[in-house]
N, C-alpha and C positions, 0 to 999 in steps of 0.2 A: 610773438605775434600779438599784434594789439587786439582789443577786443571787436572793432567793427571789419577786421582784416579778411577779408572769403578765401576761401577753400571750396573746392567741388563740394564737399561736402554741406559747409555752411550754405551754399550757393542753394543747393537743393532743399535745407531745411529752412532756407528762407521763403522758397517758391513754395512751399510745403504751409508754410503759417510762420509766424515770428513764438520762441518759443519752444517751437515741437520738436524734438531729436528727429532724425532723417530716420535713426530706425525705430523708432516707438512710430512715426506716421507708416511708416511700412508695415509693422503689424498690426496695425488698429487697418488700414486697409485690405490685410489678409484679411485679419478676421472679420469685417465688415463682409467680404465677397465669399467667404464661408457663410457666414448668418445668410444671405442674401439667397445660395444655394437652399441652404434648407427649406425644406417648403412646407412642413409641420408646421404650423406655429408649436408652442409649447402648450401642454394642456391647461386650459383655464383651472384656479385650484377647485374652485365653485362649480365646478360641471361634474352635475349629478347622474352615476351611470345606474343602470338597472341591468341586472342579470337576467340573460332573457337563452330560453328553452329550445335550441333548436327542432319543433315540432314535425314537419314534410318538409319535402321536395315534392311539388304535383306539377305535372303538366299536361294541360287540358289544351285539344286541339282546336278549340276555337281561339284559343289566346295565345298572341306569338312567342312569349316567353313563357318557362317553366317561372312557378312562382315559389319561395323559401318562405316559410310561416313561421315568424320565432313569435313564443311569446315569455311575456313578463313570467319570471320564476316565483312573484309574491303578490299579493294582492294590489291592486285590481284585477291584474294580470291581463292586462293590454296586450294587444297583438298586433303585428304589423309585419307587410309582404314585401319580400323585396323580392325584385324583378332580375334572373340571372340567365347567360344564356347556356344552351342545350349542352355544350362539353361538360361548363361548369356546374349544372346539375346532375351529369353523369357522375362526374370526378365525385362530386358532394352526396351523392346515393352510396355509391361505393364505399366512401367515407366510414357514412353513418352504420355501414353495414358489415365494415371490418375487408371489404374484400381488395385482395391486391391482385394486379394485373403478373402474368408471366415477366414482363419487363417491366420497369419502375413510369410510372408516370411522372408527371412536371412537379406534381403535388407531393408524391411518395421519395421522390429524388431529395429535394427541397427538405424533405422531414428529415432524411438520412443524412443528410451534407450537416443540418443543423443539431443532429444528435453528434455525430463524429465529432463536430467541434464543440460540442457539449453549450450548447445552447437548447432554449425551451423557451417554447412559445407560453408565455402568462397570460396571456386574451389578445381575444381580436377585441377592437372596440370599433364601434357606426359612429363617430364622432359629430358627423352634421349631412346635412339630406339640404342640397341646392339644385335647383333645374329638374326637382326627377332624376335626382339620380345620389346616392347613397356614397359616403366617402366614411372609409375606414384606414384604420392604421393596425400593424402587430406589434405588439407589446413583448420584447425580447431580453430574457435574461441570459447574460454571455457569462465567462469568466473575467471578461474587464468591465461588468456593468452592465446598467438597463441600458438597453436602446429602444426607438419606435422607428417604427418604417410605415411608410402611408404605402395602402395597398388595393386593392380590388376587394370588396366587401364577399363577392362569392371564392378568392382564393384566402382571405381573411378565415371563410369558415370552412373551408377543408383544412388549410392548415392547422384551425385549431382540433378538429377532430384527428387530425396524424399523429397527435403527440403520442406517446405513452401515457398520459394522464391529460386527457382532451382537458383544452385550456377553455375556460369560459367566453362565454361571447357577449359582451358589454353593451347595451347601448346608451347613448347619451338619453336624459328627461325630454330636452328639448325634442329631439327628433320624436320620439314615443308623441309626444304633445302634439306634434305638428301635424300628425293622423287624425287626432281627436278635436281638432277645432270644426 
């Protein structure tokens, strides 16, 4: 076959770029619509987290949400409320209080599925606070490796209370910051 001769093949990795193998463009396309999925980004290495105290759960009847008090675990020892709603500070009372239901809850299920397959939560972390409203991720060590999961910042901290050895609960500097301007 001469060299400018097509084949289906050639045909496609011409349409494809001049160049490119027909299957390297196909996996650089997978992998592109994998990355694409992902909706973490990866953590900045620069982003400073602070261990912070999960202090209450209160909810005051003038205020439509129960409010979560953590504060900094070190000096200044900053503190900041995040806003969850009423299941989710039930679930998170109970939590902090050891107590489990007759039948497993959403939270208590989720810790058993994750111990049977022998994973463990290593923190929850608040990564960034947009619109009023808090975004966190879990911090998951498996038998094939870390993973994150971006999650609900109020099932962030029940689960991290579920463990056998409650995981810490991280916050980014910035968000801590974004309270104190």
């Amino acid at each position: 076959m001469s060299e400018r001769e097509t084949t289906p093949s050639a045909d496609a990795a011409e349409s494809l770029g001049e160049g490119v193998d027909a299957d390297e463009s196909a996996a650089a396309t997978t992998s592109a619509e994998f990355a694409a999925e992902d909706e973490s980004p990866e953590p900045d290495i620069t982003t400073v987290f602070r261990v912070m105290n999960l202090e209450s759960v209160v909810f005051d009847l003038g205020d439509p949400s129960p409010q979560v008090h953590l504060m900094e675990n070190e000096a200044p020892f900053r503190h900041i409320s995040v806003s969850i709603a009423l299941p989710e500070a039930q679930a998170l009372y109970a939590a902090m209080n050891h107590i489990t239901g007759r039948r497993p809850s959403t939270h208590e299920l989720t810790s058993a599925i994750l111990r049977q397959l022998q994973g463990d939560i290593i923190a929850t972390r608040i990564v960034r606070f947009e619109a009023g409203v808090f975004y966190a991720e879990l911090d998951v060590m498996t038998p094939r490796g870390r993973e994150r999961f971006d999650c609900r910042t109020s099932d962030g901290f029940v689960l991290a209370l579920r463990q056998a050895v409650p995981a810490p609960i991280l916050c980014a500097e910035d968000v801590i910051r974004a309270f104190y301007l």
